[in-house]
C-alpha positions in Angstrom: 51.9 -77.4 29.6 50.0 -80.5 29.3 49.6 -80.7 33.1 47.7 -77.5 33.0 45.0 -78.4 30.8 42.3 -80.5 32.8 39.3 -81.8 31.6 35.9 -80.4 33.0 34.5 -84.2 34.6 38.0 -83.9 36.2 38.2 -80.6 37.6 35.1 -81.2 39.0 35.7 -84.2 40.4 31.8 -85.9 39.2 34.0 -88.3 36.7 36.1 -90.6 39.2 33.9 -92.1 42.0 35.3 -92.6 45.5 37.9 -95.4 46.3 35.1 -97.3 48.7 32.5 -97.1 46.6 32.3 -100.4 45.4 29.0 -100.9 43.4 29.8 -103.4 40.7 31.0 -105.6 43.7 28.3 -108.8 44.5 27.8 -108.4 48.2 27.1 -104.3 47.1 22.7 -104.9 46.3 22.5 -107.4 49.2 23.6 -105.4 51.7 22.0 -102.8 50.5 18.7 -104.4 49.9 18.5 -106.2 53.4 19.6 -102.7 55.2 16.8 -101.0 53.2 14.4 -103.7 53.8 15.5 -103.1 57.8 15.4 -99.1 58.1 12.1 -99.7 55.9 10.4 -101.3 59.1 12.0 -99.5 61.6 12.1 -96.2 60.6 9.0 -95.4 57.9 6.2 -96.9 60.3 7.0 -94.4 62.9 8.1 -91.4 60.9 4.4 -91.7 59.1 2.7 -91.8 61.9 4.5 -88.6 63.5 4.0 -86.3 60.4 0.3 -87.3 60.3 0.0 -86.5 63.8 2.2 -83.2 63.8 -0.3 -81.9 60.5 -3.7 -83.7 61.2 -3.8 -84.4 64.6 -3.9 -87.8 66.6 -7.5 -89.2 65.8 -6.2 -88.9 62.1 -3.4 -90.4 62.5 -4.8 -93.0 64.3 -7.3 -93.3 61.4 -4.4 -92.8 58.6 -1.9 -95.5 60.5 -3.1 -98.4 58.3 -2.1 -96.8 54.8 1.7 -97.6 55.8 0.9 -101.1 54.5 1.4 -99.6 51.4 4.9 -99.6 52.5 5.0 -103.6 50.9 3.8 -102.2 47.4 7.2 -101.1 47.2 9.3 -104.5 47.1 6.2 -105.9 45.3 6.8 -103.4 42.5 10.7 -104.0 42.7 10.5 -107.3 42.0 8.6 -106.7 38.4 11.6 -105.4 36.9 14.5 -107.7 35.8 17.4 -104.8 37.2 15.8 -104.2 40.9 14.7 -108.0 41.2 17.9 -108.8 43.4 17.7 -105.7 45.6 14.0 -106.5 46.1 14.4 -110.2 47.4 16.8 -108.8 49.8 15.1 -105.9 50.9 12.1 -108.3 51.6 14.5 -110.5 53.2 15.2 -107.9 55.5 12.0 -106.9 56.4 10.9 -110.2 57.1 13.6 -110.6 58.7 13.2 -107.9 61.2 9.4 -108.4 61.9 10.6 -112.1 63.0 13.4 -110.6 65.3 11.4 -107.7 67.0 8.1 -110.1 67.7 10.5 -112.7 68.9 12.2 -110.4 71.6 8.5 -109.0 72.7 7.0 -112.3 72.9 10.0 -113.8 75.1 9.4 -110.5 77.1 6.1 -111.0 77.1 6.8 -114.8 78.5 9.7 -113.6 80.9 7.9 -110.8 82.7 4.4 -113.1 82.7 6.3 -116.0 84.3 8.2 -113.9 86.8 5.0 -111.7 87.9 2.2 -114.6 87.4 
């Protein structure tokens, strides 16, 4: 009889997390932070600028492209509070990190393919 009887979190399964979700371990906000900090550079820059040209049009896109610098408000404000202050170093990390790998790889481009044409 006791078997029958579940509890409501239970049957619904939002009480027990999944067995790989690992938050309280310490590599869980670094990786996170430094993937987020990645995607953040990739990703936004380019997904702005398409949705401002699919609803404006391309001269005020062109004209709206700077205001994805607000993009590093973001990590700024992160770092304020004590709890996101981890996750924000990382995710600034990454970023930084990624702007020195792509300019990097287009400036030896840049060198490879001026050296082999000049």
């Amino acid at each position: 009889m006791e078997q029958a009887i579940e509890r409501p979190d239970e049957a619904t399964g939002r009480g027990r997390r999944p067995d790989w979700f690992h938050r309280g371990h310490p590599v869980f906000f670094p990786l996170a932070g430094f993937f987020t900090g990645m995607v953040s550079i990739i990703v936004v820059p380019g997904l702005y600028a398409a949705i401002v040209k699919w609803v404006a049009g391309y001269e005020r896109a062109e004209a709206l492209f700077p205001f994805v610098l607000l993009l590093l408000v973001v990590p700024i404000g992160l770092l304020v509070p004590h709890r996101t202050r981890r996750f924000a170093r990382y995710m600034v990390l990454g970023m930084l990190t990624t702007l020195i790998v792509v300019v990097g790889v287009a400036a030896a481009v840049l060198w490879f393919l001026l050296r082999r044409d000049g």
